[in-house]
C-alpha positions in Angstrom: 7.2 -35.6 40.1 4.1 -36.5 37.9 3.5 -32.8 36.6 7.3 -31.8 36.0 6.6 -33.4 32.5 3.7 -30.9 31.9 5.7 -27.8 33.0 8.3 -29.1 31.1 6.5 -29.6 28.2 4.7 -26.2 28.8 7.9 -24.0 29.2 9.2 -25.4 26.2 6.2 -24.6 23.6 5.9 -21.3 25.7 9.5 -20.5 24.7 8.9 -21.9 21.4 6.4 -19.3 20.7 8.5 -16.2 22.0 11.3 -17.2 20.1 9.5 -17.7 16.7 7.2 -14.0 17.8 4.2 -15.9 17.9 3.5 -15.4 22.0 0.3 -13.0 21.1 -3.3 -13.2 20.4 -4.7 -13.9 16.9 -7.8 -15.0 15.3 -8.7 -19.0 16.1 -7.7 -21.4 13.6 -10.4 -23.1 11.6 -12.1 -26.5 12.8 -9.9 -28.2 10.5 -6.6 -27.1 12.2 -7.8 -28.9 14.9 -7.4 -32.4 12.7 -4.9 -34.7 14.4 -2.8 -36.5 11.5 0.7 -34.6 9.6 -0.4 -31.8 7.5 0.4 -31.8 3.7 3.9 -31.6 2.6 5.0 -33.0 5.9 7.9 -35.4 5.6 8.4 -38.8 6.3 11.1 -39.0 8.5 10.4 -42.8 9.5 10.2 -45.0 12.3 13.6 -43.8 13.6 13.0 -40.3 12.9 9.7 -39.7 15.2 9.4 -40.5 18.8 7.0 -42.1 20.3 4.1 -39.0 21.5 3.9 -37.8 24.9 0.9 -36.6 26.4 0.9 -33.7 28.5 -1.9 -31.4 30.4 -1.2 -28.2 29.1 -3.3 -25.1 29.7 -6.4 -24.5 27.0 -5.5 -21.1 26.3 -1.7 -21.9 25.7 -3.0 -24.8 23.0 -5.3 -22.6 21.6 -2.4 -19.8 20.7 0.1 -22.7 19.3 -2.7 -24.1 17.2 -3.6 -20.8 16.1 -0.1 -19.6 15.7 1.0 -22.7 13.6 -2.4 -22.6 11.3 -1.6 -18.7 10.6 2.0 -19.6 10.0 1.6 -22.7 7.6 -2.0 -21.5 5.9 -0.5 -20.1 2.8 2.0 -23.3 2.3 -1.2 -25.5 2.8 -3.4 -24.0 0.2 -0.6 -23.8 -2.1 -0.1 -27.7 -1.6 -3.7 -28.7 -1.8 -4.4 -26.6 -5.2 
């Protein structure tokens, strides 16, 4: 029972990137995609509106494709907001 949280958590951002088309390779995100905190423009959605986090042991490879995928995604929207 201890990892049915990790392949739970690990179908779900698998499926997550199919469903968006981000399941393929890219080119890494910077260093600062890596940064844990919200990015800008993120909103506030209070103490009610964010769950506690979860850890889970995910493969490297898989993290490395959602961090990517999310930093190719949002990079235009950030630049725009930090201008």
């Amino acid at each position: 029972m201890l990892d049915t949280k990790d392949a739970l958590v690990e179908y779900s951002v698998r499926k997550g990137l199919r469903v968006r088309g981000w399941d393929h390779d890219r080119d890494p995100a910077p260093e600062d995609a890596w940064d844990q905190g919200r990015w800008p423009g993120s909103r506030d959605r209070g103490i009610d509106g964010c769950p506690e986090p979860i850890s889970a042991r995910l493969d490297s490879v898989l993290v490395a494709r959602t961090v990517a995928a999310c930093w190719h995604a949002s990079a235009p929207a950030i630049e725009r907001l930090r201008a």
